[in-house]
FIVOBA-993150 format. One record per residue: residue number from 1; residue in one letter; chain; x, y, z of N, C-alpha, C, O in turn. Coordinates in Angstrom, 2 decimals. Layout:
<pts>
NUM  A  A  X  Y  Z  X  Y  Z  X  Y  Z  X  Y  Z
...
</pts>
This chain:
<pts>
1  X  A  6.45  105.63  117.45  5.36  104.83  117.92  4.36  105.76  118.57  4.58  106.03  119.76
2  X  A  3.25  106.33  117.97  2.36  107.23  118.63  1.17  106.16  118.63  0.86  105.25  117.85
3  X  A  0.58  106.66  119.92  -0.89  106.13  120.34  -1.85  107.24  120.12  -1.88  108.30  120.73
4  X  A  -2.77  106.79  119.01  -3.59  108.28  118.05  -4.55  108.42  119.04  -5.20  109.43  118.81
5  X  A  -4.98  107.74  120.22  -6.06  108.45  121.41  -5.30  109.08  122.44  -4.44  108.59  123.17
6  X  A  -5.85  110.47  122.40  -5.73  111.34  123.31  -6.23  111.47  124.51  -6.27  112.62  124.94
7  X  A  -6.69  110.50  125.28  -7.68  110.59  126.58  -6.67  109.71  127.56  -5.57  109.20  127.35
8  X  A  -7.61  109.76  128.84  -6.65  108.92  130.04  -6.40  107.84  129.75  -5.41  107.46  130.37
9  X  A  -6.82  107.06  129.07  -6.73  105.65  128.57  -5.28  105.60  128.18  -4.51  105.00  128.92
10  X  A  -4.70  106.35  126.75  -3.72  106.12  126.28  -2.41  106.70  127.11  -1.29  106.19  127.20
11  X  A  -2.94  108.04  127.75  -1.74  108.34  128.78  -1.48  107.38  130.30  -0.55  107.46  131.10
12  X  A  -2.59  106.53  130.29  -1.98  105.20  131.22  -1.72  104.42  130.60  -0.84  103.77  131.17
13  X  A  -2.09  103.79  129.17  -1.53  102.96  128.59  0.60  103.21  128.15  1.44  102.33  127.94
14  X  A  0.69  104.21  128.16  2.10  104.94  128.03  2.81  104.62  128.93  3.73  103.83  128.70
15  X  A  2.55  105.28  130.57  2.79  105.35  131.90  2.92  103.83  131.96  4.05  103.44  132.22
16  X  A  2.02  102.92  131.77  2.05  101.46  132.07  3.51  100.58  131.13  4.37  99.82  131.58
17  X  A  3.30  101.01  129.93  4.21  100.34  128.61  5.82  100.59  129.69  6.64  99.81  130.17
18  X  A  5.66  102.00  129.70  7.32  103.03  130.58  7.60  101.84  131.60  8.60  101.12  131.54
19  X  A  6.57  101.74  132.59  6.80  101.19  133.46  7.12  99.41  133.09  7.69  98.63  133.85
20  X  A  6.92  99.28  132.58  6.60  97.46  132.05  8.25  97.45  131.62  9.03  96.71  132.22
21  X  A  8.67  98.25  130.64  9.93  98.02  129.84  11.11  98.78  130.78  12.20  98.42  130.31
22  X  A  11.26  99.40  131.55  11.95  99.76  133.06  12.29  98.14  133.63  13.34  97.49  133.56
23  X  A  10.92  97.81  134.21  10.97  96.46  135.13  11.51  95.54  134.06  12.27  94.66  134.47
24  X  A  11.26  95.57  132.68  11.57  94.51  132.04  13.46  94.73  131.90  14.22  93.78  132.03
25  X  A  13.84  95.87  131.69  15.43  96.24  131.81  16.25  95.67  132.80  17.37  95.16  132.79
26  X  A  15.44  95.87  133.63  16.04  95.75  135.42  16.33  94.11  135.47  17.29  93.52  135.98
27  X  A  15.02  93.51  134.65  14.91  91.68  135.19  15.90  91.30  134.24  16.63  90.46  134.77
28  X  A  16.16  91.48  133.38  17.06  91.15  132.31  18.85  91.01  132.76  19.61  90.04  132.73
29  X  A  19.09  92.64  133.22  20.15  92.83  133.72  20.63  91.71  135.00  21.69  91.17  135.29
30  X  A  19.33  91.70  135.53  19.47  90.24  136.62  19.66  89.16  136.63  20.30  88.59  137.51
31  X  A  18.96  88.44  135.32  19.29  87.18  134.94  20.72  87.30  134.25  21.48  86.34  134.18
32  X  A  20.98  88.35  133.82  22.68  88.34  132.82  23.77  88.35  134.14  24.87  87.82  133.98
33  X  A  23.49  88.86  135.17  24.54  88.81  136.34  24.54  87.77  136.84  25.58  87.51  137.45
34  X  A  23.46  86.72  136.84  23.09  85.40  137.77  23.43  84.08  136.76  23.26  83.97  135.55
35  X  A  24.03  83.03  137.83  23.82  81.54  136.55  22.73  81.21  136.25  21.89  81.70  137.01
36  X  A  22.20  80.41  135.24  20.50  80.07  134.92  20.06  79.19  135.73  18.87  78.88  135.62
37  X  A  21.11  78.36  137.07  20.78  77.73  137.80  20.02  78.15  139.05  19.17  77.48  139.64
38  X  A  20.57  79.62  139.43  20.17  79.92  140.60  18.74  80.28  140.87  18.03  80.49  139.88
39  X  A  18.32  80.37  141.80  16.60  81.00  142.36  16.26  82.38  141.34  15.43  82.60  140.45
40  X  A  17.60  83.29  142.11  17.06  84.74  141.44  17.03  84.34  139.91  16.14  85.02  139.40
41  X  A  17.60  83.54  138.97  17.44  83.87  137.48  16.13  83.26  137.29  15.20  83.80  136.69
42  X  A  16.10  82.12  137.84  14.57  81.25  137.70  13.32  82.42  137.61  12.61  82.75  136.67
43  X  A  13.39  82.89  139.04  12.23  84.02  139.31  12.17  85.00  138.04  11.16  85.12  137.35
44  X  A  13.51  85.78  137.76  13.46  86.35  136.60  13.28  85.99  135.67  12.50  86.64  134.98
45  X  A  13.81  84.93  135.18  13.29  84.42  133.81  11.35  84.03  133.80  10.75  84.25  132.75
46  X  A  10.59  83.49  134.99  9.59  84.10  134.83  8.86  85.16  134.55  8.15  85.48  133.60
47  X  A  9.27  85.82  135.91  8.76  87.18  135.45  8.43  87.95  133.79  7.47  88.46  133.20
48  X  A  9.83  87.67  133.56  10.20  87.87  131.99  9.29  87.96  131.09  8.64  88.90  130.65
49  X  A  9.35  86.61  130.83  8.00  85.76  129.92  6.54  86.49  129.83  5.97  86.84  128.80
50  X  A  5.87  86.69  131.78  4.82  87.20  131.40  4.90  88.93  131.53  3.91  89.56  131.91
51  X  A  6.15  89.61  131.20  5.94  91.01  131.19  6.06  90.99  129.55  5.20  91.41  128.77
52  X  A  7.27  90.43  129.22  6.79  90.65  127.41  5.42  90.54  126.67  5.06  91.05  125.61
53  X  A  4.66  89.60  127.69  2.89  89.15  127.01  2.20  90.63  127.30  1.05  90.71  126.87
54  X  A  2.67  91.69  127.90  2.20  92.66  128.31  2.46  94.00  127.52  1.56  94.85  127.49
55  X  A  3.66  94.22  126.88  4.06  95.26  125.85  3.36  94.63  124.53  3.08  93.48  124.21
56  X  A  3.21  95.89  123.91  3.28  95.42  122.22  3.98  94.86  121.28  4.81  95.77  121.20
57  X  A  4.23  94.31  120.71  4.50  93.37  119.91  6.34  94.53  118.94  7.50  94.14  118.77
58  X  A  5.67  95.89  118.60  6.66  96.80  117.82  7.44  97.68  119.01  8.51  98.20  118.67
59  X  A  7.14  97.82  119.91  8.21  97.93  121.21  8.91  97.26  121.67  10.02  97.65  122.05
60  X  A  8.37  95.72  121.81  8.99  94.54  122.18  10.22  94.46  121.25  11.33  94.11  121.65
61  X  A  9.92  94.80  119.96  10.68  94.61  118.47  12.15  95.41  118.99  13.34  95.18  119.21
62  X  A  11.41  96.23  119.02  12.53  97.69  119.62  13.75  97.62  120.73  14.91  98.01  120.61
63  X  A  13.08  96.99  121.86  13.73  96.65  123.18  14.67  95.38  122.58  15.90  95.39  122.61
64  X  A  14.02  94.54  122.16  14.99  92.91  121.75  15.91  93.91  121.16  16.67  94.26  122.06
65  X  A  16.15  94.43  120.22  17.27  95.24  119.05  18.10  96.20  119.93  19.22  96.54  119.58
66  X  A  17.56  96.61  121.03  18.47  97.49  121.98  19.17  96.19  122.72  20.39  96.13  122.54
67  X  A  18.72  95.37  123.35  18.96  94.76  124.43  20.66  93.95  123.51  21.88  94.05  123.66
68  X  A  19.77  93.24  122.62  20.78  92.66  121.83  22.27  93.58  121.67  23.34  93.03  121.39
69  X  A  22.18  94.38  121.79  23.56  95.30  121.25  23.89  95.48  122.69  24.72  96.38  122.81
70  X  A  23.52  94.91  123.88  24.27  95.20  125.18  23.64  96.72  125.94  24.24  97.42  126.75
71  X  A  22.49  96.89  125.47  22.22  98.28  126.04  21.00  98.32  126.29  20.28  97.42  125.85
72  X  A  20.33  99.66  127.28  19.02  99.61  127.75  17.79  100.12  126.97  17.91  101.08  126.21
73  X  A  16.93  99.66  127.09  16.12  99.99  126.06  15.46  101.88  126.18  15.29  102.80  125.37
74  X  A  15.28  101.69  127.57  14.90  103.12  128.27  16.09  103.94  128.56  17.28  103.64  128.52
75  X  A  15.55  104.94  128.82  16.50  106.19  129.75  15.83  107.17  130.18  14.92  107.64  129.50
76  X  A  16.07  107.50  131.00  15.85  108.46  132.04  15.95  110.05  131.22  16.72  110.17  130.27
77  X  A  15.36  110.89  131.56  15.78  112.04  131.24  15.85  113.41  131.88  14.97  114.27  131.85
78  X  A  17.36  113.51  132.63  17.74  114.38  133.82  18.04  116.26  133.09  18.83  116.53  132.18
79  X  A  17.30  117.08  133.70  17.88  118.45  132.78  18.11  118.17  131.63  19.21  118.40  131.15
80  X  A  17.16  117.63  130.96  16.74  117.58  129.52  17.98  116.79  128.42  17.99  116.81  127.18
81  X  A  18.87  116.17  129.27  19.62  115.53  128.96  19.63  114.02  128.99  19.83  113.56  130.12
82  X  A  19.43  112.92  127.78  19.09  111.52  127.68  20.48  110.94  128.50  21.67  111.06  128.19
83  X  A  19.90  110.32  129.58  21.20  109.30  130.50  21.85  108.10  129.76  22.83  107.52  130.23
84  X  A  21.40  107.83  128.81  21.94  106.74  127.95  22.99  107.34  126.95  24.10  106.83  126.76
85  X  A  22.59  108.36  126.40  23.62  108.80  125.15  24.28  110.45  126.25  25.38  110.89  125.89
86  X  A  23.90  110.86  126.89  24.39  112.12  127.37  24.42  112.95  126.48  25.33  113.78  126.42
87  X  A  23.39  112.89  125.57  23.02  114.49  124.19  21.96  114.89  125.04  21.25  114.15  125.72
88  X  A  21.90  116.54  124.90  20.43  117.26  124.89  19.71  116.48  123.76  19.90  115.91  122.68
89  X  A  18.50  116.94  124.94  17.13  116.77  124.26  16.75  117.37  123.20  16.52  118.40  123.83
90  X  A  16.37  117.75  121.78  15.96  118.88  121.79  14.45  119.39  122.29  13.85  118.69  123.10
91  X  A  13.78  120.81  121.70  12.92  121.60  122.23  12.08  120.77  122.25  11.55  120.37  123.28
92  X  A  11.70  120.21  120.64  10.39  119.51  120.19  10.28  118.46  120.91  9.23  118.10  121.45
93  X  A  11.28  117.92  120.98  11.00  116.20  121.99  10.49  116.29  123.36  9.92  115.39  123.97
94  X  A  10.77  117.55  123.80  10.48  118.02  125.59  9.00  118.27  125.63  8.25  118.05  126.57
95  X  A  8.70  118.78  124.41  7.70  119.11  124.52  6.51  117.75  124.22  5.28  117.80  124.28
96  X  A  7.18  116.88  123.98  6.70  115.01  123.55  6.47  114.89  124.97  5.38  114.79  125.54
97  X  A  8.09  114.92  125.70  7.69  114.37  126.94  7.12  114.78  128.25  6.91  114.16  129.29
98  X  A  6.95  115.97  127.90  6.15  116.71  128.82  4.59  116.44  129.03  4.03  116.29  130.11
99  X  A  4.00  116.40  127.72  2.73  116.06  127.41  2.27  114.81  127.96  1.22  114.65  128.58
100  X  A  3.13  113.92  127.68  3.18  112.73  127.61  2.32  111.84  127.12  1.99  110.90  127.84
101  X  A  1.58  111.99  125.20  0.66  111.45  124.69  1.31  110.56  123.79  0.63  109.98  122.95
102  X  A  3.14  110.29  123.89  3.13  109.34  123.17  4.46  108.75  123.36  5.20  109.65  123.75
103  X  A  5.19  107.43  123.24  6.61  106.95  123.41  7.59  107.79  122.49  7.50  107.78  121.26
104  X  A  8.57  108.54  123.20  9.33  109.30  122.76  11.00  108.48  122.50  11.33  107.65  123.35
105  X  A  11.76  108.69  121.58  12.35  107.58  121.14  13.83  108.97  121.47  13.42  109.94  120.83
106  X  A  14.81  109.25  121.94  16.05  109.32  121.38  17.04  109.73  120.19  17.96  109.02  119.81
107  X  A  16.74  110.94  119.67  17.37  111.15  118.24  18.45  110.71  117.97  18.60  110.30  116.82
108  X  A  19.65  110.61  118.99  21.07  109.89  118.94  20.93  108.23  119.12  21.17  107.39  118.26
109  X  A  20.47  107.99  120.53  20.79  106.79  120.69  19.72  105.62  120.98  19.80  104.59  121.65
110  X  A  18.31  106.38  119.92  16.78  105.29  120.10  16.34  104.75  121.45  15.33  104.06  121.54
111  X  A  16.99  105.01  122.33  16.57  104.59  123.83  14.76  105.22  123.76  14.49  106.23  123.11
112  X  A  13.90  104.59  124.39  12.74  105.05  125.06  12.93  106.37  125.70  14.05  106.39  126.21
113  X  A  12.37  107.32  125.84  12.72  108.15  126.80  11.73  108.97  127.96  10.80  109.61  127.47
114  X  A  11.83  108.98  129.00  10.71  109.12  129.80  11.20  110.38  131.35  11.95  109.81  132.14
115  X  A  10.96  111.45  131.63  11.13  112.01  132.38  11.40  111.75  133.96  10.50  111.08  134.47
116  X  A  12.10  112.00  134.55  12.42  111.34  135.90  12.04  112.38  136.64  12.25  113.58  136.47
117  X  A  11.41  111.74  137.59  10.01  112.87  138.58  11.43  112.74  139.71  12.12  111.73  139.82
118  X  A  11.57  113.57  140.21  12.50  113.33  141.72  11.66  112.89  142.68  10.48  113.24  142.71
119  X  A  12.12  112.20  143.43  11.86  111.89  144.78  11.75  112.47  145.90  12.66  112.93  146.59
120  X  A  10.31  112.45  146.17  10.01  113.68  147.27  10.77  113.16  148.74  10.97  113.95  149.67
121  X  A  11.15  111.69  148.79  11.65  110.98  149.73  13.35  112.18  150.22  13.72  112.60  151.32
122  X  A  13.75  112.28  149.27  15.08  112.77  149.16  14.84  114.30  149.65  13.92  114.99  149.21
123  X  A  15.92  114.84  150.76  15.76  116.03  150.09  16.76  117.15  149.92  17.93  117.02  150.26
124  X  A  16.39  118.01  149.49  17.54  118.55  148.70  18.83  118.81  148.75  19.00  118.97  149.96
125  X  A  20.04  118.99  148.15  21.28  119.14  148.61  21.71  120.48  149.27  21.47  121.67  149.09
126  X  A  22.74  119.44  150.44  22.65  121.23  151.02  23.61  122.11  150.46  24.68  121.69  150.00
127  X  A  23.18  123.62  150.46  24.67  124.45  149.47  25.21  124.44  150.11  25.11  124.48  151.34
128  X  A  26.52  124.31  148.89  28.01  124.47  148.93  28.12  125.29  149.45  27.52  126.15  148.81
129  X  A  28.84  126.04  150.94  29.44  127.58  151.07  30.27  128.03  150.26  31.00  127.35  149.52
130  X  A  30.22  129.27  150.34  31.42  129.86  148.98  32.56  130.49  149.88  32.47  131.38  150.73
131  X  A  33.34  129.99  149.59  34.78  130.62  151.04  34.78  132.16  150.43  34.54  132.79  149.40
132  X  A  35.16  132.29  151.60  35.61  133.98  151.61  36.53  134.18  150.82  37.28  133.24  150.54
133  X  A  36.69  135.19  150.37  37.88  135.38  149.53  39.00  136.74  150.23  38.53  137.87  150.27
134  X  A  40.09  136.53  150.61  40.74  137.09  151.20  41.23  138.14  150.09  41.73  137.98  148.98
135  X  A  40.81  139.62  151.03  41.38  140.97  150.38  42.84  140.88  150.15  43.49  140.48  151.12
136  X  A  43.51  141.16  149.06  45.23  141.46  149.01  45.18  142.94  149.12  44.44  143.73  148.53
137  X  A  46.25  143.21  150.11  46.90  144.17  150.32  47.52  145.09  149.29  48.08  144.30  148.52
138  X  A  47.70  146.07  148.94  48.12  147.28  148.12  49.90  146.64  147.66  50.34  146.44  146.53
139  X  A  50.74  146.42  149.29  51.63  145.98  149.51  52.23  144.48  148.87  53.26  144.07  148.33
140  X  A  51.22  144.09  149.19  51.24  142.55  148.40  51.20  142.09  147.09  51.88  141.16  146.64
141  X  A  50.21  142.92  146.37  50.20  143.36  145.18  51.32  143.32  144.03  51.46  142.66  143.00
142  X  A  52.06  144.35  144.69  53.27  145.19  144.10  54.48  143.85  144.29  55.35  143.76  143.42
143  X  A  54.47  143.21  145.05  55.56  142.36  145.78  55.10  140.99  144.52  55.94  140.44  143.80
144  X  A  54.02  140.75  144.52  53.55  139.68  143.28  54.28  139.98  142.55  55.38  139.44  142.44
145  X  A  53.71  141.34  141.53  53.76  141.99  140.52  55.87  142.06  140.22  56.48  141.73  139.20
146  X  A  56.32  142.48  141.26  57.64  142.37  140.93  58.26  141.01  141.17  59.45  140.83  140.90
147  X  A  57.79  140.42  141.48  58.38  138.82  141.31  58.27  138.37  139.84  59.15  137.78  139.23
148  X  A  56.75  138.81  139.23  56.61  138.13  138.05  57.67  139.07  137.08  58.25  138.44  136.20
149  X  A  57.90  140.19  137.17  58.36  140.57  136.60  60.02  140.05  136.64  60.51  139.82  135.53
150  X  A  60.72  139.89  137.57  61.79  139.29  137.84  62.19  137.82  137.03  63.23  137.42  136.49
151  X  A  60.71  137.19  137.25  61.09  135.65  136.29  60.88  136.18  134.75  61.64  135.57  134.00
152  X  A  60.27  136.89  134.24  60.20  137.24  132.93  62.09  137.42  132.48  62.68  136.84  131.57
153  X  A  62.68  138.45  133.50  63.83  138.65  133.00  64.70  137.64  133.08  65.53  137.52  132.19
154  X  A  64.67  136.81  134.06  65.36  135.57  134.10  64.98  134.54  133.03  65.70  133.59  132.73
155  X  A  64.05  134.75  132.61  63.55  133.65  131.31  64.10  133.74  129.71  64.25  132.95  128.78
156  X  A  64.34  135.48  130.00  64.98  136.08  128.50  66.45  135.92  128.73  67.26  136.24  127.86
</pts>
């Protein structure tokens, strides 16, 4: 699915679609956890209605055919790795989503695929220390070394 204009228009029209079919994943998953009686499905099942009037018609196509099989239409993409199927990316596709001039689709598992900006909110993990590693002795060594050798003969 490429959008043949190259200007800000189509790279917010992209950014907007990403974002529309995300929220549309999320409301879905909500109404499937909820009875159709309650508030939250009501709200969602609105919502619903007027976010589909908002995608295109051959994405929409796309998402119904994912959704239907129990799965998300989008995914995330962490160290160049798709969160839905857990395959690398390859080169050429990074270089799709880097740009970001057009909906990048999934070679394994057709999910949408869209880069995940980190959160400046978060911040970073703190390092692991690396334990010391304790010197062996000359003495100690030798005392290993003839033990293993001892079970070898006991084994034959």
């Amino acid at each position: 699915m490429k959008i043949i204009r190259k200007n800000e228009e189509a790279i917010i029209d992209i950014k907007t679609i990403m974002r529309s079919l995300l929220r549309l994943n999320l409301l879905e998953e909500t109404m499937a956890a909820h009875s159709f009686r309650t508030n939250a499905y009501k709200s969602a099942a609105g919502e619903v209605t007027s976010m589909r009037g908002d995608i295109p018609a051959p994405i929409l196509a796309h998402h119904d055919r994912k959704r239907a099989r129990g799965r998300s239409s989008v995914a995330a993409v962490r160290h160049w790795v798709c969160t839905s199927c857990f395959i690398s990316v390859p080169q050429g596709r990074r270089s799709h989503l880097t740009q970001c001039d057009d909906l990048s689709v999934c070679d394994n598992c057709g999910s949408y695929l869209f880069l995940e900006t980190p959160d400046p909110t978060q911040a970073a993990p703190a390092p692991v220390p690396v334990p010391k590693i304790k010197s062996v002795s000359p003495r100690a060594r030798v005392a290993a070394k003839k033990s293993v050798q001892r079970l070898a003969v006991a084994r034959d």
